[in-house]
C-alpha positions as MATLAB code, in Angstrom:
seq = 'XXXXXXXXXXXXXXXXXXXXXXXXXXXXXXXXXXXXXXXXXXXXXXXXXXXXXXXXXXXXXXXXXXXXXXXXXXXXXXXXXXXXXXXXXXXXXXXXXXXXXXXXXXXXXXXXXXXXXXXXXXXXXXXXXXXXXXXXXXXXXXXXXXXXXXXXXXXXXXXXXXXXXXXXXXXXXXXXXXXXXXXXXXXXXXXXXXXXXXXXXXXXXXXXXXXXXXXXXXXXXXXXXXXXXXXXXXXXXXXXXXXXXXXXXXXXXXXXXXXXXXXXXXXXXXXXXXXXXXXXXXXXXXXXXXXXXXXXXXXXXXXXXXXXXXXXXXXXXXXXXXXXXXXXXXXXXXXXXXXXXXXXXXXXXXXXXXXXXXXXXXXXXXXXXXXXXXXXXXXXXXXXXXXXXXXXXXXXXXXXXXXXXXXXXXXXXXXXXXXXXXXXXXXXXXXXXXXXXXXXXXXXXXXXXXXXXXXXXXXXXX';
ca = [
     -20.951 -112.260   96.880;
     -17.230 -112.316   95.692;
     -16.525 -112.259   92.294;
     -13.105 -113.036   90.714;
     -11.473 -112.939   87.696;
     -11.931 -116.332   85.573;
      -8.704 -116.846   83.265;
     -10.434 -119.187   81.240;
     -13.481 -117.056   80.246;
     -11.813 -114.244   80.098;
     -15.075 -112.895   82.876;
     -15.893 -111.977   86.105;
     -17.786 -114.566   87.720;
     -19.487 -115.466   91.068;
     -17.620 -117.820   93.913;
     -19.835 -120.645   93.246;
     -18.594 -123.768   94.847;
     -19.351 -127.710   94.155;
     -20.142 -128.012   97.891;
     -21.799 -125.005   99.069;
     -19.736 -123.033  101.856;
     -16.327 -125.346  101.155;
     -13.418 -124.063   98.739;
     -11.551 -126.228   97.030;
      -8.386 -124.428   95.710;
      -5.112 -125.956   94.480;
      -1.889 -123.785   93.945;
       0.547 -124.794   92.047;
       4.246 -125.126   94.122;
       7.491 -125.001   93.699;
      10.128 -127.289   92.072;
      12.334 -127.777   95.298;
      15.699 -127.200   92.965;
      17.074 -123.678   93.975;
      16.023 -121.203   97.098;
      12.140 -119.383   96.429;
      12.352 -115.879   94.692;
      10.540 -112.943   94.477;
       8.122 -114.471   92.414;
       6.793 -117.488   94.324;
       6.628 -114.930   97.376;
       3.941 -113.110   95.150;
       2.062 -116.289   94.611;
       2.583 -117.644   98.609;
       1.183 -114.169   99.767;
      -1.867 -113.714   97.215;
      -3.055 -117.171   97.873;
      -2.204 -117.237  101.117;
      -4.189 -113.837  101.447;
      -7.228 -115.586   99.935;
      -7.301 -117.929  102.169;
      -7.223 -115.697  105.423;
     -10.217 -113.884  103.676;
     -12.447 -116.642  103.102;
     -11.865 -118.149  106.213;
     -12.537 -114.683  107.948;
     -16.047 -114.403  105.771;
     -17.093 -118.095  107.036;
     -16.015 -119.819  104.094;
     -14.852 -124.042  104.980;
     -11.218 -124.121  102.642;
      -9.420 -127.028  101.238;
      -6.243 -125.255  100.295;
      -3.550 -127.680   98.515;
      -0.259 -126.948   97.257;
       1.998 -129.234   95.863;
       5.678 -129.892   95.691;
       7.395 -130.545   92.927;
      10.005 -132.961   94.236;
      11.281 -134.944   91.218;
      12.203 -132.943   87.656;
      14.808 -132.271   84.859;
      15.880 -129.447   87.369;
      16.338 -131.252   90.118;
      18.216 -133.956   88.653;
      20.443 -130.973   86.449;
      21.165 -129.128   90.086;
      22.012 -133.252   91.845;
      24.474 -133.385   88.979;
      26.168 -129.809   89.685;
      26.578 -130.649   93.142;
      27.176 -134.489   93.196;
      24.135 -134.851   95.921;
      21.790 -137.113   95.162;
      18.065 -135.823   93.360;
      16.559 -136.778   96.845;
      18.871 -134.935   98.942;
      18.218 -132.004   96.278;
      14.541 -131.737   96.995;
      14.727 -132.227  100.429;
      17.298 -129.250  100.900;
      15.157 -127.077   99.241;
      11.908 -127.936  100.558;
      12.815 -127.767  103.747;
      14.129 -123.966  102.647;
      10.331 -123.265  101.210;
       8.828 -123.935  104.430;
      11.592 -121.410  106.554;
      10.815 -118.867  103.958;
       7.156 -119.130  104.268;
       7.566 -119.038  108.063;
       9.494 -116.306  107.965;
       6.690 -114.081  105.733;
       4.274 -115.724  108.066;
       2.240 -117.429  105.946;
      -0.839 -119.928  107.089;
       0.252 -123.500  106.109;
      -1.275 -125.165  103.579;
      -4.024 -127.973  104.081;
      -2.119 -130.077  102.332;
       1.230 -130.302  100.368;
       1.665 -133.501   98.029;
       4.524 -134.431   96.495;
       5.002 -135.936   93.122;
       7.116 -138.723   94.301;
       4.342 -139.675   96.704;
       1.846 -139.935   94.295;
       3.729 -141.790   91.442;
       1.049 -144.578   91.707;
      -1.672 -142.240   91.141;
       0.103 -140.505   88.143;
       0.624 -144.126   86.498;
      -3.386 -144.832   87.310;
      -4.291 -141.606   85.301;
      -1.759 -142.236   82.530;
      -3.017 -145.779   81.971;
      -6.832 -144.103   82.086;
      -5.806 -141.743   79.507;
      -3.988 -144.633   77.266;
      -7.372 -146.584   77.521;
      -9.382 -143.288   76.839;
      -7.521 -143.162   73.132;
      -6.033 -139.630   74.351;
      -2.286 -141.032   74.896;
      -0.176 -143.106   73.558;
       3.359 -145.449   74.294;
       6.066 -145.135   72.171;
       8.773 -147.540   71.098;
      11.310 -145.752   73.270;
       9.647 -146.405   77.263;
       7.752 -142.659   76.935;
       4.390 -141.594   77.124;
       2.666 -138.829   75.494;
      -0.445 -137.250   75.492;
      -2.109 -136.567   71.872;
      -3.130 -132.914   72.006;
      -5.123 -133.637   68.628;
      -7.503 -135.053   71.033;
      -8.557 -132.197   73.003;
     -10.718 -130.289   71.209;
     -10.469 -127.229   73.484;
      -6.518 -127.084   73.544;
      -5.529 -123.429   74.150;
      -8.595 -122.083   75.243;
      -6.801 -120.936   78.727;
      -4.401 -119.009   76.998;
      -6.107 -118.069   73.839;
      -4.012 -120.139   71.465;
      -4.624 -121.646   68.124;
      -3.688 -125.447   68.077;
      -2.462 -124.359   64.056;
      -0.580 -121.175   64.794;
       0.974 -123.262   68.004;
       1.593 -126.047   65.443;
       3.256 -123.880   62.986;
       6.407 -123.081   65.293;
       6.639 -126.155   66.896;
       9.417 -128.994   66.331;
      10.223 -132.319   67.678;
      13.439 -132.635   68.905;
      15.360 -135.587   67.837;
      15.347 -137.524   70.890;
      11.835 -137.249   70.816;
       9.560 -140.029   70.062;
       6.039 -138.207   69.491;
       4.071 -137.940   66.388;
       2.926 -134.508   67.146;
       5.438 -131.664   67.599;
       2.283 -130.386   70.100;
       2.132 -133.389   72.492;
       3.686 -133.801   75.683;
       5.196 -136.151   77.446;
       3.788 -137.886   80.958;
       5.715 -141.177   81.575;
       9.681 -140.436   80.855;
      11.737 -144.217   80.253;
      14.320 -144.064   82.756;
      17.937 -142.827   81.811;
      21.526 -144.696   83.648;
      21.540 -143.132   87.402;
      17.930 -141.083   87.286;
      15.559 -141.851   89.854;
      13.088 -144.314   88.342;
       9.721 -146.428   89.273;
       8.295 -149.321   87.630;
       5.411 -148.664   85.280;
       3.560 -150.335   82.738;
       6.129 -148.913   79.749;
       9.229 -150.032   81.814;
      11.374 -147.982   84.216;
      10.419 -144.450   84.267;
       9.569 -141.342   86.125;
       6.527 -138.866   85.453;
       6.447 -135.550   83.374;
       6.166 -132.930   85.051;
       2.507 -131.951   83.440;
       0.983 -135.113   85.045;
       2.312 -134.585   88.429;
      -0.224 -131.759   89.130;
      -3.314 -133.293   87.669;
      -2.919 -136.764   89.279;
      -2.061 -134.893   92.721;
      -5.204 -132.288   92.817;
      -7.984 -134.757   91.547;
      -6.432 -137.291   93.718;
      -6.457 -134.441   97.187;
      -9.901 -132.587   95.904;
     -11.485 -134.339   93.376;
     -12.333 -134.896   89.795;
     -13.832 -131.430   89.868;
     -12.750 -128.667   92.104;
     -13.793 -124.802   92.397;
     -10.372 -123.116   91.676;
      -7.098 -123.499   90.528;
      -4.368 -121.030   90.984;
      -0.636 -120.261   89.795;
       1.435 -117.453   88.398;
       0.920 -116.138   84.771;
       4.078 -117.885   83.600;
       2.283 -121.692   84.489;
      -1.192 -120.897   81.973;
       0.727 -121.839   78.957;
       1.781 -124.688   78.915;
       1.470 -125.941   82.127;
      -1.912 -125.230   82.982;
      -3.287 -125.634   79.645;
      -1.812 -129.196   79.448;
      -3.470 -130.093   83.315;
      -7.045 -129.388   81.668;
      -6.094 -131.347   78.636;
      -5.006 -134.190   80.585;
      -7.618 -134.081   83.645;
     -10.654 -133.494   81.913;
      -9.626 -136.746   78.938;
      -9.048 -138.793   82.029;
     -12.208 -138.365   84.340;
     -14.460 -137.178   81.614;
     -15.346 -133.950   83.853;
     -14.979 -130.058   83.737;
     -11.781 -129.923   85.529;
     -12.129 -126.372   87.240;
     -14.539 -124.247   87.666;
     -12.879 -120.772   88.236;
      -9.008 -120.611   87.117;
      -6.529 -117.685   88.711;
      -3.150 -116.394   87.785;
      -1.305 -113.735   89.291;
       1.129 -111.092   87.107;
       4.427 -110.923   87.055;
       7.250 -109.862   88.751;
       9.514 -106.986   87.585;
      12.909 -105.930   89.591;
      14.168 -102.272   88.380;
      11.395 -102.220   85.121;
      13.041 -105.743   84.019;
      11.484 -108.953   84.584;
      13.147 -110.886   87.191;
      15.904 -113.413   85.379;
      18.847 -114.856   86.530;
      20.656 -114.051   83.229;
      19.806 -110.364   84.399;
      21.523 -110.345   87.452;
      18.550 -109.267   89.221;
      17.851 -112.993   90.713;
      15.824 -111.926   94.281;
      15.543 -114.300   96.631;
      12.283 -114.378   99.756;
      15.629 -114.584  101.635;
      17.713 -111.503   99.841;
      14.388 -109.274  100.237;
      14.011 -110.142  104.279;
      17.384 -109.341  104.797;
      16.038 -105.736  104.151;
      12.876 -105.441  104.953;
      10.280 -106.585  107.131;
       7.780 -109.599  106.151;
       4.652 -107.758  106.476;
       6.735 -105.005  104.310;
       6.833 -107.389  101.979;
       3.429 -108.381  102.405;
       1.606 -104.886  101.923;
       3.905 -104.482   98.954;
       2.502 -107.280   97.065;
      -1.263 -106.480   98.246;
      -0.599 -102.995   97.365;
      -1.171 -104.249   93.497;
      -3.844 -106.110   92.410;
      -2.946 -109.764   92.205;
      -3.705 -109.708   88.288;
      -1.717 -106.617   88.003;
       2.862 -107.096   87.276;
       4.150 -105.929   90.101;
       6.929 -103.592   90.008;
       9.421 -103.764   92.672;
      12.511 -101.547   93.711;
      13.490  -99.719   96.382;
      11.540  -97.130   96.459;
       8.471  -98.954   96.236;
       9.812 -100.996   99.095;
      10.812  -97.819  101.398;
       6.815  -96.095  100.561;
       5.467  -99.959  101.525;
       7.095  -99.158  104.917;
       5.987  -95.977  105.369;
       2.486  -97.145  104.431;
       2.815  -99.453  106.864;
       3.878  -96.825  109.907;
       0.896  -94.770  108.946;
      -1.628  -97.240  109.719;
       0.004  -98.845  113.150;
       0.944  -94.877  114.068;
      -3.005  -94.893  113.913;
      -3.583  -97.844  116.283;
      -0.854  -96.588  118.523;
      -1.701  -95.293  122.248;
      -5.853  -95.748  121.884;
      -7.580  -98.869  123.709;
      -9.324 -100.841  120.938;
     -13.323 -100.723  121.684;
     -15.217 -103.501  120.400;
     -19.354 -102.929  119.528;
     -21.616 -101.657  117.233;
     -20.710  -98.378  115.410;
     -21.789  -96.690  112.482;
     -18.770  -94.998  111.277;
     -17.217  -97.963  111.815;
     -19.969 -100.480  109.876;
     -19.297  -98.054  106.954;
     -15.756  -98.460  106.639;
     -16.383 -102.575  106.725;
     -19.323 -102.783  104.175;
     -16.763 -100.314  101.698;
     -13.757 -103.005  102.441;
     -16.292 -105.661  102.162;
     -17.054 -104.743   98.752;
     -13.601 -103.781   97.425;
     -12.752 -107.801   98.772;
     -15.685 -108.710   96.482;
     -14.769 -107.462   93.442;
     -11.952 -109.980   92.460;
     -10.103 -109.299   95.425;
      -9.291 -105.845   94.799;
      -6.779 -105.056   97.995;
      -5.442 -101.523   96.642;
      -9.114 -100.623   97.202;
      -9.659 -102.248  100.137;
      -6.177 -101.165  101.638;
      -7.213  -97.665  100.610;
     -10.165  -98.038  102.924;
      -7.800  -98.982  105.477;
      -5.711  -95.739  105.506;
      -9.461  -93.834  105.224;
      -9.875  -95.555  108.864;
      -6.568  -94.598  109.913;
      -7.242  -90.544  109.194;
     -10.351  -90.576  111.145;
      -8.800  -92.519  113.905;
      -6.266  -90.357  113.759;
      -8.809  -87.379  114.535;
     -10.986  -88.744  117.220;
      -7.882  -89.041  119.187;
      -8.344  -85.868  120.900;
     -12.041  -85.734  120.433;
     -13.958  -88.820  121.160;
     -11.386  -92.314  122.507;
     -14.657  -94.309  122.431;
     -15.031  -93.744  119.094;
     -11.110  -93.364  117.873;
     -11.787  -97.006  119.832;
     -13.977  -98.346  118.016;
     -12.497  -97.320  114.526;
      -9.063  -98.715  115.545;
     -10.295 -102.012  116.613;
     -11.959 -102.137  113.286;
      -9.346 -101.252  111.156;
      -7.567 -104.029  113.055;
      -9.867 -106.716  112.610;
     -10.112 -105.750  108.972;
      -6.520 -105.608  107.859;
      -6.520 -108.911  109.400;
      -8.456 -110.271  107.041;
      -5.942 -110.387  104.566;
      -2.961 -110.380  106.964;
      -1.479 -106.761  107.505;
      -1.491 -104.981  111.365;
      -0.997 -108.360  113.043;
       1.908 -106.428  115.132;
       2.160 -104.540  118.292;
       2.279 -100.985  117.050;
       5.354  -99.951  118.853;
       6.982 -103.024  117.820;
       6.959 -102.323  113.903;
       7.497  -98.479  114.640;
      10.291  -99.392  116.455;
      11.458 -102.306  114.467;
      14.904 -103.719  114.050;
      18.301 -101.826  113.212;
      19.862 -103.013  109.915;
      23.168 -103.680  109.587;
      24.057  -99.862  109.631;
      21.234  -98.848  112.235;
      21.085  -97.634  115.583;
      19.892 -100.369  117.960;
      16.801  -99.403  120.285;
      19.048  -99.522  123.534;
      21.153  -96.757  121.535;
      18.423  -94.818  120.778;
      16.719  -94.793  124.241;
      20.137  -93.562  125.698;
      19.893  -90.629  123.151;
      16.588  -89.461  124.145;
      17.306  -90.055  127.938;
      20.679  -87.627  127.020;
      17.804  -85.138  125.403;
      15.746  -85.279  128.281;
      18.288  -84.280  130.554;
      19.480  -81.493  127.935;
      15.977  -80.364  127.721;
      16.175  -80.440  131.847;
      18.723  -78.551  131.903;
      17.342  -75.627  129.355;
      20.447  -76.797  126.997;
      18.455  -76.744  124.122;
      21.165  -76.452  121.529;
      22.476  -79.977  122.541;
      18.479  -81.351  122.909;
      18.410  -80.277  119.030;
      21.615  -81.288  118.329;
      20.697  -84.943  119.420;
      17.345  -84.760  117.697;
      18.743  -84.058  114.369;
      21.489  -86.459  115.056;
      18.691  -89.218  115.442;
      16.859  -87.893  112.534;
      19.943  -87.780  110.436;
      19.473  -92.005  111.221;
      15.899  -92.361  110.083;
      14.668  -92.468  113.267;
      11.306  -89.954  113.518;
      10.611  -88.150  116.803;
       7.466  -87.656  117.755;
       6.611  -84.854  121.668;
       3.811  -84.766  123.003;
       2.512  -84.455  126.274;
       3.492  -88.049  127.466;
       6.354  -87.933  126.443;
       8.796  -88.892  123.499;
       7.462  -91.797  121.142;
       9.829  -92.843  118.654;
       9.749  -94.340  115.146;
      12.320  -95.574  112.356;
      10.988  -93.438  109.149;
];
């Protein structure tokens, strides 16, 4: 039975769905304004992680994620450039779904838009209006009345008087609460607009995500997920507005992921440490990337710098220099059965992938041993290990082709490399050993890691 973390809570809680054996999980997406960062690759891989393992354990999933296609940012960033807001979110979009190919992530089951859905957001507003928790003003916008919702700030343990107390309406505002928030915005001169019941308009961007998840999985769903910036206000304001519209408990289980820290500072364009998915593959391999995130427990901030990048690829050598050169054996075995029930259970317990990972690299010593002892059963632990880093994504290579990887910009190609150990062959050959060493340090002076044994020469970049 998994059991994961339940931000509203605050407990641990069983994976107990509305319709036994089906998921329904909705992620909150990007606003398709500026390239993905760092910190939507966290949220793409833990989700996208979660997926693989529920599917792997037999679980039916509904995964949605939505696009955020129409926004004060987008229309800010259409104004910079002089392309239109359309053009803006398109551009972008399209640049999501390259970066998420690139990291090789499993699509989603479906990705709404808010522009697609506009009629659905008005149909929820007007439900809301009727249901006494939101009101018109005088100006063309629409607000929601937090006063209404007795459980406001329960997600992120917030007092509607201490929230209150610093609040302010701004004067352009129309509201009678400096807490409420807006879901219908009266159109300005040259912003995208649709007709509405309050006159031209377009939505807020609080509405977008409750109109588009009840609207792909239902009044009520299982889980909702997002990064730990989105639970206040964002995700506090969905349950707000969802639950005042359809009258039901909105989600069962709610997850957020930490943050994301580059050189002990959080990640801020002000900072100058602004990472793009793009500016981190540049450098390093996706599943690099991909073991670094599920290295830390998806609750957990997540620290990253180049040395934790560098140790993720190392990590990662160690377990496919495990699977390399033994045939995979599939079957019963108890050794084997061990390892998986011990994985199993770190999986279980909120998703806990350090553990798990660390039962990976438990496999990879003892496959590592039968080697010379026992192939059947070096075999059978290696084609375990495979199937179970699977499960969340990692070892999905060839061996030799991540040992071997690509040359960066400054590297030696593998042609180049070849020709080197063909030259220390022949030195060897020819009982020069001074020049065999001399090209063997000249290699390792390049990070590439030579490994003799009786087959021969494998090679590695360290």
């Amino acid at each position: 039975m998994i059991e994961l973390h339940d931000s509203l809570s605050g407990q641990r809680q069983p994976l107990e769905t509305l319709e036994p054996g089906h998921v329904r999980l909705y992620v909150c997406g990007v606003t398709a304004y500026d390239y993905c960062h760092l910190g939507h690759a966290r949220v793409m891989i833990v989700f996208d992680m979660f997926v693989r393992y529920l599917r792997a354990m037999g679980w039916r999933v509904t995964y949605v994620r939505n696009v955020t296609d129409i926004d004060d940012k987008i229309i800010n960033r259409a104004n910079e450039t002089g392309d239109t807001p359309d053009a803006i979110a398109a551009r972008f979009t399209q640049a999501m779904r390259e970066d998420e190919a690139a990291l090789g992530l499993t699509a989603p089951t479906a990705e709404p838009t808010a522009t697609g859905h506009v009629a659905q957001i008005i149909a929820m507003i007007e439900r809301l209006i009727e249901n006494g928790a939101a009101y018109a003003s005088d100006n063309g916008d629409v607000y929601y009345d937090v006063s209404t919702f007795e459980n406001y700030g329960a997600l992120s343990g917030r007092r509607m008087a201490d929230l209150r107390a610093g609040a302010r309406i701004a004067v352009n505002e129309a509201k009678t609460d400096p807490l409420d928030f807006v879901l219908w915005k009266a159109a300005k001169p040259d912003e995208p607009s649709w007709d509405s019941p309050w006159g031209q308009g377009r939505p807020g961007w609080h509405i977008e995500c409750s109109a588009m998840s009840t609207h792909c999985l239902g009044a009520s769903f299982d889980i909702h997920g997002g990064g730990l910036d989105l639970q206040f206000p964002h995700h506090e304001n969905e349950i707000a507005q969802s639950e005042a519209a359809t009258g039901q408990r909105y989600v069962t289980t709610w997850m957020h992921n930490g943050f994301v820290t580059v050189d002990d500072e959080k990640m801020s364009k002000s900072l100058g440490n602004f990472l793009t998915i793009r500016d981190v593959l540049a450098r390093y391999d996706a599943e690099t990337v991909r073991y670094f995130v599920l290295a830390t427990h998806y609750r957990s901030p997540l620290a990253y710098n180049a040395d934790a990048m560098d140790a993720a690829t190392s990590a990662l050598s160690r377990l496919y220099t495990a699977l390399r050169d033994v045939a995979p054996v599939d079957g019963a075995n108890a050794a084997a059965d061990a390892f998986e029930t011990r994985f199993t259970d770190a999986m279980a317990d909120d998703l806990n992938t350090p553990a798990a990972i660390a039962v990976l690299f438990e496999m990879a010593r003892e496959c590592q041993r039968l080697k010379g002892e026992d192939a059947q059963a070096a075999g059978a632990i290696s084609a375990r290990l495979a199937g179970l880093a699977s499960r969340i994504g990692l070892l999905e290579q060839l061996p030799q082709a991540f040992l071997q990887g690509q040359a960066g910009d400054d590297g030696l190609s593998a042609d180049t490399i070849e020709a080197m150990l063909a030259q220390r062959r022949q030195a060897r050959a020819d009982k020069d050993f001074a020049r065999a060493d001399e090209i063997r340090d000249e290699l390792t002076g390049q990070g590439i890691v030579l490994e003799d044994g009786p087959q021969g020469t494998l090679w590695r970049r360290g």
